[in-house]
C-alpha positions in Angstrom: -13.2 19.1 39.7 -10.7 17.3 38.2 -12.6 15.0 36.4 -14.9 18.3 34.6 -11.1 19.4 34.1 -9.8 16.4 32.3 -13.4 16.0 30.2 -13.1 19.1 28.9 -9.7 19.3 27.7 -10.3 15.9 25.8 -13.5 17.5 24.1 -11.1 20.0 22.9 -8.5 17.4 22.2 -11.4 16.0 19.7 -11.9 19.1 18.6 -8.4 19.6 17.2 -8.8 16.1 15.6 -12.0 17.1 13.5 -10.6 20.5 12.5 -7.6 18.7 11.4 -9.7 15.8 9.5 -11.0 18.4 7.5 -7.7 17.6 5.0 -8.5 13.9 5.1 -11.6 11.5 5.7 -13.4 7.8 5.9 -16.4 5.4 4.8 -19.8 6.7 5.2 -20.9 4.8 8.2 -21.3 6.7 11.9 -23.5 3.9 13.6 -22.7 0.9 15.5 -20.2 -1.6 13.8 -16.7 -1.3 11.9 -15.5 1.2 9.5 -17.6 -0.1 6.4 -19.5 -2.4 7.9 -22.5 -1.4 10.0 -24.0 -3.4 13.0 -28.1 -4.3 12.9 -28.3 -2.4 16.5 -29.5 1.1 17.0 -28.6 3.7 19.7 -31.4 4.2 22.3 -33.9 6.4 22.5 -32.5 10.4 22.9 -29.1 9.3 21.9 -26.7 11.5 19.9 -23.3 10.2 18.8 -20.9 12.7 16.5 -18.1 11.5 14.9 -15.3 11.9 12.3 -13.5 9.9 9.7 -10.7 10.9 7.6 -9.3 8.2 5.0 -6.0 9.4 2.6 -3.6 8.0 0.1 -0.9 9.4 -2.1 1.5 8.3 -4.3 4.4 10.2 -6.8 3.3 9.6 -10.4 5.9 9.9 -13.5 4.6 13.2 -15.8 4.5 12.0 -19.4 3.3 15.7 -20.5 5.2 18.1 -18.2 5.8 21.7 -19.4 8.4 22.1 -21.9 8.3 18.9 -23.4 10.7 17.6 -20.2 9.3 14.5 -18.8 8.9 14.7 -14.7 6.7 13.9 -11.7 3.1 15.0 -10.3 1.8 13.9 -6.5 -1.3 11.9 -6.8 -3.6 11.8 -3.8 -6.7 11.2 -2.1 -8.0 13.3 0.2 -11.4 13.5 2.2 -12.8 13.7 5.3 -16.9 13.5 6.9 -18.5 14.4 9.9 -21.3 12.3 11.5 -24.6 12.6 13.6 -26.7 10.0 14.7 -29.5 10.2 16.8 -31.4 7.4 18.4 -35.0 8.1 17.6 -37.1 5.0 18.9 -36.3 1.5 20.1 -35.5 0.3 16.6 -34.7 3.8 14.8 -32.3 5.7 14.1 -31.5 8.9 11.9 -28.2 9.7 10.2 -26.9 12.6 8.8 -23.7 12.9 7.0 -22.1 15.8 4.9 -18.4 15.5 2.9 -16.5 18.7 4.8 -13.7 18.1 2.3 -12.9 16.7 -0.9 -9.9 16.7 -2.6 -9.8 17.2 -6.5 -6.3 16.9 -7.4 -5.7 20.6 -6.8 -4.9 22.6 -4.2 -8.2 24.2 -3.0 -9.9 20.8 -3.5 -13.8 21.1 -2.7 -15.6 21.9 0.9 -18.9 21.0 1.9 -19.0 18.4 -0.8 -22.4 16.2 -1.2 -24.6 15.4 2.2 -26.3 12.1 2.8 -29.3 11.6 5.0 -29.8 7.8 6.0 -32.8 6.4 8.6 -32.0 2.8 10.0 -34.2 0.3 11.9 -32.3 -2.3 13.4 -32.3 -4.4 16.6 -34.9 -6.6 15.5 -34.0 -10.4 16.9 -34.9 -13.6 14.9 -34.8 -16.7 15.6 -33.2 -16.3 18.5 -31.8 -13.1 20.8 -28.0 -13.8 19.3 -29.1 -13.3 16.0 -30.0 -9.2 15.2 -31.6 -8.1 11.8 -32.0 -4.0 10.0 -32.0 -2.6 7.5 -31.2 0.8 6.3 -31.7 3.4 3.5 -29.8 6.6 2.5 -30.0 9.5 0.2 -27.4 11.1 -1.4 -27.9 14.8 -2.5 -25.6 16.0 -4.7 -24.1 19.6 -2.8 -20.8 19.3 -4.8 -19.7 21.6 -6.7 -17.5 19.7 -9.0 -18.2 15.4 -9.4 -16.5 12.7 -11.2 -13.3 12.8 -9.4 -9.9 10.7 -9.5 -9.0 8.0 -7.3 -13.5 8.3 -5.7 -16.4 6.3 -6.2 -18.4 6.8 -8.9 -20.2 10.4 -8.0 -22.7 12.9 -10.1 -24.7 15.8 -10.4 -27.4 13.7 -9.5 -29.3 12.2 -6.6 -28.7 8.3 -5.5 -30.7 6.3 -3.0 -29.7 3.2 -1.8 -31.0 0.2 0.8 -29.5 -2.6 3.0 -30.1 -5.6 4.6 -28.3 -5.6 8.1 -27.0 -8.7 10.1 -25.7 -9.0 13.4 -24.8 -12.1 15.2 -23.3 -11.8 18.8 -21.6 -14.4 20.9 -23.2 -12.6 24.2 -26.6 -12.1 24.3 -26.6 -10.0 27.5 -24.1 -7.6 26.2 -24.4 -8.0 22.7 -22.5 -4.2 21.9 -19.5 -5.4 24.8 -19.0 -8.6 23.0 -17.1 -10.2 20.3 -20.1 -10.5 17.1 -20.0 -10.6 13.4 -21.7 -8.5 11.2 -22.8 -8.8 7.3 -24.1 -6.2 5.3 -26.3 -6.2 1.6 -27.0 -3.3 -0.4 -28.6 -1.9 -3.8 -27.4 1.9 -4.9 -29.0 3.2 -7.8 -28.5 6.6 -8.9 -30.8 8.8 -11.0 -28.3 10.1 -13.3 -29.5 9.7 -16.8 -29.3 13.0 -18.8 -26.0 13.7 -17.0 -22.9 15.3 -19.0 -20.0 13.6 -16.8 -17.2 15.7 -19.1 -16.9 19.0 -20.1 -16.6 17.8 -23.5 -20.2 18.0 -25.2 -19.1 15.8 -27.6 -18.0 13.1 -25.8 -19.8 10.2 -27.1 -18.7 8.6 -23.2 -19.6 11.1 -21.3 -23.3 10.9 -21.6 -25.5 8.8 -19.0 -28.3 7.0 -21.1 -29.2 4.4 -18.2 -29.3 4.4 -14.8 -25.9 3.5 -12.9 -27.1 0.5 -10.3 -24.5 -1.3 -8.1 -24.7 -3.7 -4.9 -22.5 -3.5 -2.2 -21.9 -6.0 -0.1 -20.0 -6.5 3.4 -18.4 -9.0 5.9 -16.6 -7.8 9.7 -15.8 -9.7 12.9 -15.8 -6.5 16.0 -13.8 -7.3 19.3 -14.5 -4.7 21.7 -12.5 -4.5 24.8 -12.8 -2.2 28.1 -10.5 0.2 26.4 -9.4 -1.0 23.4 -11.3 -2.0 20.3 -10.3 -4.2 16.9 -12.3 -5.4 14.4 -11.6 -6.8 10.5 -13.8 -6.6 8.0 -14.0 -7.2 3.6 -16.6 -4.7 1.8 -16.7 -4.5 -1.8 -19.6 -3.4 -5.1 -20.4 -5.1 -8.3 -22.0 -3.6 -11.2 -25.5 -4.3 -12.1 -25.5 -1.0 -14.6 -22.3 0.7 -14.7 -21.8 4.0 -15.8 -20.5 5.2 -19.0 -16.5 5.0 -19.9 -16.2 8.7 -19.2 -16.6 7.9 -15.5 -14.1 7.7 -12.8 -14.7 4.9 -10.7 -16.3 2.4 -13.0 -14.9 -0.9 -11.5 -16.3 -3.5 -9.3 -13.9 -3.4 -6.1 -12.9 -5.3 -2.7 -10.8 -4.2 0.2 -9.8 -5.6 3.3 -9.1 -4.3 6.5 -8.3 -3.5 9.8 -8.9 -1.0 13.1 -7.7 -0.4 16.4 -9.8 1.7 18.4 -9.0 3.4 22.2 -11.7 4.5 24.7 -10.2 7.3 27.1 -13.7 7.6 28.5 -16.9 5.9 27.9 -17.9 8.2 25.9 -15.0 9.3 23.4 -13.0 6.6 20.9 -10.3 7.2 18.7 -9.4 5.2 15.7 -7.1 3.8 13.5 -6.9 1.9 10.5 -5.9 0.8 7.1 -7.1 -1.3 4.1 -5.9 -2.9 1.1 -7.2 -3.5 -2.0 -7.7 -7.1 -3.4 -9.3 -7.1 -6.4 -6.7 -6.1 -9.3 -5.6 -3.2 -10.8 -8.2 -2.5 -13.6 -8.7 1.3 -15.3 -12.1 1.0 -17.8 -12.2 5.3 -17.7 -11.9 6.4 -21.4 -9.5 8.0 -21.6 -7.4 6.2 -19.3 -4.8 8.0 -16.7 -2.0 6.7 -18.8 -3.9 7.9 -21.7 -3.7 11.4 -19.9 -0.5 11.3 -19.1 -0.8 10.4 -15.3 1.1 7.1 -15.7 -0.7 3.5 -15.2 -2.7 3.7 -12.0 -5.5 2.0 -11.5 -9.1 4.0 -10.9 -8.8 2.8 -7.3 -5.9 3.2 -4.4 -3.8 0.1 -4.0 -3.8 0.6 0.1 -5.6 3.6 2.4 -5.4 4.9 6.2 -7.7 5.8 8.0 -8.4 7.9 11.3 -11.6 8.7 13.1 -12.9 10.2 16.5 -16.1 9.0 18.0 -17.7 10.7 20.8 -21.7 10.2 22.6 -22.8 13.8 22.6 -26.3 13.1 24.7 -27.7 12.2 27.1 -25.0 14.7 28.9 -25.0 12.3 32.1 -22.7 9.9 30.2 -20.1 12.4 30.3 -20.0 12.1 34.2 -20.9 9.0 34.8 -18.4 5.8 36.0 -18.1 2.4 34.2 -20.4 1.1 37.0 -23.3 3.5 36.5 -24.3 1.7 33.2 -25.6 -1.1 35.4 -27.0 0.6 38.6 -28.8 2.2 36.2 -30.0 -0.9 34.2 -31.1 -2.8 37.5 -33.2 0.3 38.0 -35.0 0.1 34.9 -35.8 -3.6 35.2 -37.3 -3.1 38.7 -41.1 -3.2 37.5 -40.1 -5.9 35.5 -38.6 -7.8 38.5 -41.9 -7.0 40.2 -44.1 -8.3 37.8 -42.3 -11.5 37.7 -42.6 -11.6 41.6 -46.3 -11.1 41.7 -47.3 -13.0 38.5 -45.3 -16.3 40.4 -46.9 -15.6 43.8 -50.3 -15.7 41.9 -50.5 -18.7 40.1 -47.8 -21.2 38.9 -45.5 -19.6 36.1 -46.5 -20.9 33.0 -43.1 -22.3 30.3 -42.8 -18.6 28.7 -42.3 -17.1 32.1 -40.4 -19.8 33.8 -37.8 -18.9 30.6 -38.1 -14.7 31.3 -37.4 -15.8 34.5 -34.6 -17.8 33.7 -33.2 -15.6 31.4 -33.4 -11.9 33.4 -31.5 -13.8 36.5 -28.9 -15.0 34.4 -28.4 -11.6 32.7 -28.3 -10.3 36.3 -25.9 -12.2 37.5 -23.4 -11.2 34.7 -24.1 -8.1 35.8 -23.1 -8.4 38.8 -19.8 -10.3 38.0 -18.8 -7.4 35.3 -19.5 -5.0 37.9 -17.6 -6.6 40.7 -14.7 -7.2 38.7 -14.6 -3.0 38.1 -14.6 -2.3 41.4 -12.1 -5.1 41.9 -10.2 -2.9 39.3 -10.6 0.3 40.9 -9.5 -0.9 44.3 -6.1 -2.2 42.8 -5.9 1.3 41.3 -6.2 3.0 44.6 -3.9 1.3 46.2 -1.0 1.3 43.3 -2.0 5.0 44.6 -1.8 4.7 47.7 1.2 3.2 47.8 3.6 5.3 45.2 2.9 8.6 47.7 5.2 9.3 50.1 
């Protein structure tokens, strides 16, 4: 009873979170990996994960056209914040979908249910050998905002954009590739279909008119430590330019950031996190006109340094949200019981040929890790009973 009692008021811990996000927000990435960076790995099959990630920055900015001719200060900030679903559709597959709740605009309503993405990946595909995991993955962004072209943002517009990766995922455990330390590297190509597109309200804008399509690559780099309850990773991600927009654009930089996270597993099945990143590549505003130019002092188009905060939680299969840290592999040595049978009757029919001798050799070693990580839980759990045991009168 107690543990349906303290299950329940974490969901609705989490759901205090996400209501709260909804003034914030964070990258759009809700499948395995960092932050930015997304691992080539897949939920299984029947899977739903939900998350959200808020990211936010701020900063007091000198008012070179205040009212009444007096100079003064405006508050400059970032605000946004997206929800996630991802739903394991097949071994290699999985489906994303991700609206903006909230978008700030530099005023005080800002903008809700800005634009939606809707992504498919297909990862977990090994090559050359089982440490090494390959995917790749491809969104679309459709454009549900009302207002685009925004301060301080990537490069958004009234348009749709599509974009593809290449996913890589190498991990120093091959049995428990998603419980070990791995690094990850992501490639990607963004084009949006954007010609025709008035970026200003000003018709006559010579810079405001898109006359070629706006193409970028993205590219990514991340090292993910995952503990029993407490995660870190680092990662670098950053886009270059292939066709950049016209001056009239926010956001028309190439950029890199680096940074960290610290994540925390109450339960199996529910994360927080925490982070923050820091811009390296320099301070750079190619917008005409510029924000000095509009009297918003000499920012770049880009936030020097960001937080973030996000909450992760495995919605289905609804036995997870029950289950002990040692069901996970009772369960697994269940599922391999045909294939522990096979191997049994193949060897007791005729000599195991090189290919099996290896499966063999293999699924016994996974096995026995198993069996260690699972002995050294309910070594843990016995050392908690009696700390117990001991501190009641």
């Amino acid at each position: 009873m107690m543990v349906y009692i303290r299950n329940g008021l974490l969901i609705l811990l989490a759901a205090l979170v996400v209501t709260e996000a909804s003034r914030a927000a964070t990258p759009l990435q809700g499948g395995f990996g960092l932050p930015h960076v997304r691992a080539a790995w897949v939920l299984d099959k029947g899977y739903l994960s939900a998350a959200t990630d808020m990211r936010f920055w701020g900063k007091t900015a000198p008012q070179q056209y205040a009212l009444f001719t007096k100079s003064g200060e405006r508050s400059l900030w970032d605000l946004q914040n997206v929800f996630m679903l991802n739903l394991g559709i097949g071994a290699h597959s999985e489906v994303e979908l991700l609206p903006v709740i909230y978008q700030s605009d530099q005023s005080h309503a800002g903008l809700w249910l800005h634009d939606l993405q809707v992504g498919i990946t297909t990862a977990s595909w090994p090559w050359p050998m089982p440490a090494l995991q390959w995917g790749g993955r491809f969104v679309v962004t459709i454009p549900t905002g009302e207002r685009h072209n925004l301060l301080f943002e990537e490069y958004s517009v009234n348009a749709f954009a599509f974009s593809c990766s290449a996913l890589m995922s190498y991990a120093f455990d091959t049995s428990f590739p998603r419980d070990a330390a791995s690094l990850h590297l992501n490639a990607g190509y963004h084009i949006y279909n954007d010609v025709g597109e008035m970026l200003t309200d000003r018709f006559e804008d010579p810079y405001s008119h898109v006359l070629k399509r706006s193409q970028w690559l993205a590219y990514g780099a991340g090292v993910l430590l995952p503990g029993e309850r407490f995660d870190g990773g680092v990662e670098c991600h950053g886009v270059h330019w292939l066709q950049p927009p016209p001056p009239a654009a926010e956001g028309r930089e190439a950029y890199l950031y680096a940074g960290l996270f610290l994540g925390y597993k109450p339960l199996r099945w529910l994360q927080f996190r925490i982070g923050g990143e820091k811009r390296l590549s320099g301070d750079h505003d190619a917008t005409i006109p510029s924000l000095q130019a509009r009297g918003l002092g000499e920012f770049p188009n880009y936030h020097a340094w960001r937080v973030q905060l996000g909450l992760r939680m495995q919605v289905l299969p609804l036995h997870l949200l029950r289950s002990t840290s040692r069901d996970p592999f009772i369960r697994r040595a269940d599922e391999r019981q045909e294939l522990f049978k096979q191997i049994i009757d193949d060897g007791s029919r005729a000599p195991a040929s090189s290919s099996e001798l290896e499966r063999i050799r293999s699924e016994r070693a996974r096995a026995e890790k198993e069996l260690e990580r699972l002995q050294k839980i309910l070594e843990k759990r016995k050392e908690t009973e009696k700390r117990a045991q001991a501190q009641q009168p």
